[in-house]
Every structure is written in structure tokens, then in C-alpha cells.
N, C-alpha and C positions, 0 to 999 in steps of 0.2 A: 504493500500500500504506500508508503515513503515514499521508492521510488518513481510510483504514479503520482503523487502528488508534486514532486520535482520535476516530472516533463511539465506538469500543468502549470506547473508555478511560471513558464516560459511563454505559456500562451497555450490555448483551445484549438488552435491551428495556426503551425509550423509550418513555412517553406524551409526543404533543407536545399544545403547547395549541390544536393546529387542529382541527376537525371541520365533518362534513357532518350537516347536523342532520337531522332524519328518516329517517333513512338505508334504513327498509325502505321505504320512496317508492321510492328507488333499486333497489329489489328489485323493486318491484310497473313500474316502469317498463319496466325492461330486459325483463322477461315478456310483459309485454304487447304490444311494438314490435319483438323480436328471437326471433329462436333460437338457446338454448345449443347448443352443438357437441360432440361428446366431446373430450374432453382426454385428449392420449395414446391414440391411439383404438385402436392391437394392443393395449393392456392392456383386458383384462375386470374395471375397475374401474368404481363409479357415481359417475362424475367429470365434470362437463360445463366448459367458460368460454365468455367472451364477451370477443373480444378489444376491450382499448381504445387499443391501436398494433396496428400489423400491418407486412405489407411493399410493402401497394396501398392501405391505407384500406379492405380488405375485411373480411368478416367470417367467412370457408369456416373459419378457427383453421388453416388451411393453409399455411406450416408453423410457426404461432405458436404453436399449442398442442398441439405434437407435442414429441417429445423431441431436441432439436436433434442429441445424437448417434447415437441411431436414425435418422434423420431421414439424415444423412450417410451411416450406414453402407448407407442402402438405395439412396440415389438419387446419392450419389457428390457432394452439393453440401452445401459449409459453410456455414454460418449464423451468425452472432453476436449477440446480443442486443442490439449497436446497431443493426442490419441492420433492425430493426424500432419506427421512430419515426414511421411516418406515423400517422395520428392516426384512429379507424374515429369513424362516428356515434356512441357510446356515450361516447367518451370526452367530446361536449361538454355529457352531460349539467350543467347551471348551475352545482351547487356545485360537482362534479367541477372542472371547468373552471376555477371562481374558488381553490379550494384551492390547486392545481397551478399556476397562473398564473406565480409567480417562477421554477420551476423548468420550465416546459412543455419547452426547448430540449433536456432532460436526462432524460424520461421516455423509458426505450427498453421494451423488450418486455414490456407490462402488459395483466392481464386480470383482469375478474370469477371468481373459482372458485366452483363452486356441485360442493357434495358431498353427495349423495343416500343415505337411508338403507343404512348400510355403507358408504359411500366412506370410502377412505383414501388416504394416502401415507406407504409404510413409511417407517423411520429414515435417515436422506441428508442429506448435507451440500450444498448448492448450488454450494462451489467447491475447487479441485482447485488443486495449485500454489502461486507465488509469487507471482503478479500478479492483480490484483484491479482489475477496472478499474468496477465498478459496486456497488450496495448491496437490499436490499430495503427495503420500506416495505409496511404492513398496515393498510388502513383494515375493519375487523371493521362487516360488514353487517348481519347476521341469524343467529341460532343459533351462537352461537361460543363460549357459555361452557359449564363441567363443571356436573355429572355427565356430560351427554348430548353433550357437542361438545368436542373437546378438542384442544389446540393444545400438544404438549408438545416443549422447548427443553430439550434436556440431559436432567434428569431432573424439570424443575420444569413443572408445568401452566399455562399461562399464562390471567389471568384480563383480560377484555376491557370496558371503557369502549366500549360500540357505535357507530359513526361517528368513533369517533377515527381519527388518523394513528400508526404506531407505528414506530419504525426498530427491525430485526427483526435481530441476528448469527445468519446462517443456513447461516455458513460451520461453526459449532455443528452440531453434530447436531442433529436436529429430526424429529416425525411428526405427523401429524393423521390424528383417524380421528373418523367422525361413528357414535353409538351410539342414535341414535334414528332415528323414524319422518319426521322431519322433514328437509327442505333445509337445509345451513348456507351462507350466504356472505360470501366476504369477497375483497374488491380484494386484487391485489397487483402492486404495482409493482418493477419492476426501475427503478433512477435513475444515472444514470451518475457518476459518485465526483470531483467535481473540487470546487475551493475553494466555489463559488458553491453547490453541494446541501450539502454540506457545516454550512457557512454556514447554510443554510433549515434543516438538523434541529435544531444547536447553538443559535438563536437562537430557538426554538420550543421548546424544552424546556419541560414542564409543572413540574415544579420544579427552578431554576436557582438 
């Protein structure tokens, strides 16, 4: 928890100074060599990912891109989002890869989001409790800024630098909803919260 509370002490949303440079390369890649999956698939949202851990190195989103407490409440088996760090083909795409490098040991349950005209995710906070044992991280792909793509934190719209890394407090309130005709996506990493991630956000701060 400490250590969550010292990224926050930084700010609710962090541009770091890393980035994946062409970043819809990484759109047009993963298109081409894979298939999105539904995300959350009982919901009748237009929500797909593409996992970049899993819990085989597969890629079914089975049950990485389901909702871990649904997920439980159907089939009677817990999950935790460390539960899922083996690493699928998508995750070695090059930059991907070289970005994540200090941190690779710490990357648990991450996946490409891809939200198709009208996909959303109502208002929700990621974490529940007193313990906090991981962090988010938002590398913005393709379509992520307002009017039309909108990423809002609390009450404030969040505007996106494209292939940057962003450390995200999403234990905040938060929603995304895509208002156009186009795909939005964007990475998102779950990273596990210890001195050393820590460390990689703090020391990559775009202004320090």
C-alpha cells in the first residue's frame, strides 16, 4: 500500500518519458497475425483484447479477459492477476519487449483493449479494500483522444501522447467509452507494486 500511495503522491496520471514509437504498426501487426477475442464475453459490449500474459502463453482470453469475479462465481475457481504472467506471442512484439524489459519479472495480467464503435466500460474502480498489491500502466495505441475516444478519470478527460507509457490511479473512478465509427486501442498493463516497478515509473517521469 506505501508504495501505491508514492506513485500517487506524483500525480493520478503520469506521462513517463518511454514510448513505443509507431505505435499503430502495433495495431496493424497484432491484426494481421492474431485474433481479438471478446472481452468479458456475457456482456453485450463491443469490446475485444488480445492477451499479452495469460495463464498457458495462450491466447483463447480464457480466463484473462473474462471478469475474474464472474469468472469465480461461475466455475467455483479463483484467479489473481498474478496467476497470469506467462508471457503469449504478442507480448514479444520488439518495442513491446524492449520497453518492459527492467520490469518483464512484474508484468502480471496485460492485454491489448480494442473498443469498437460504442464500446464502453461504465464508471468502476479496479480495486476494493486495503491491500493493493499491483498498479496499472496505459500505453494509448490508436484512437484514444476527445471528442471521439474518451478516457475519463474522476471527472477530468484524459488527453493522450500516442505510444507513451502512463501510470494510471484506477483505484479513482474511471470510464471509457469510444463515440465514433472507428476502433480505439490501447495496452494495458497490470504490474505488480514492489520497490523495483516502483522505481521504473518514478525514475521515468516525463517531468521530474
Amino acid at each position: 500500500m506505501l508504495e501505491y500511495l508514492t506513485l500517487c503522491g506524483y500525480g493520478d496520471f503520469i506521462e513517463l518519458n518511454l514510448r513505443i514509437d509507431q505505435p499503430k504498426k502495433v495495431v496493424e501487426w497484432t491484426e494481421e497475425n492474431f485474433t481479438y477475442v471478446k472481452y468479458n464475453p456475457r456482456k453485450d459490449v463491443n469490446r475485444y483484447g488480445l492477451s499479452l500474459t495469460s495463464l498457458d502463453g495462450g491466447l483463447s482470453g480464457v480466463p484473462d479477459l473474462d471478469s475474474l469475479i464472474e469468472y469465480e462465481r461461475i466455475t467455483g475457481i479463483q484467479y489473481y492477476e498474478q496467476h497470469f504472467k506467462t508471457k503469449t506471442p504478442v507480448y514479444y512484439y520488439p518495442a513491446l519487449e524492449s520497453l518492459l524489459k527492467p520490469i518483464e519479472d512484474d508484468v502480471m495480467r496485460s492485454h491489448i483493449l480494442k473498443l469498437g464503435p460504442g464500446g464502453f466500460f461504465p464508471p468502476h474502480r479496479d480495486y476494493f479494500g486495503l491491500y493493493f498489491d499491483n498498479f496499472r500502466a496505459i500505453i494509448p495505441l490508436k484512437n484514444m483522444n476527445p471528442p471521439s475516444h474518451n478516457f475519463i478519470l474522476e471527472d477530468k478527460g484524459l488527453t493522450w501522447d500516442i505510444g507513451k507509457l502512463y501510470f494510471l490511479d484506477t483505484a479513482k473512478m474511471h470510464y471509457v467509452f469510444n463515440a465514433s465509427m472507428q476502433d480505439m486501442y490501447m495496452i494495458v498493463l497490470n504490474i505488480e507494486l514492489n520497490e523495483r516497478s516502483v522505481k521504473f515509473i518514478t525514475e521515468h517521469m516525463e517531468y521530474k
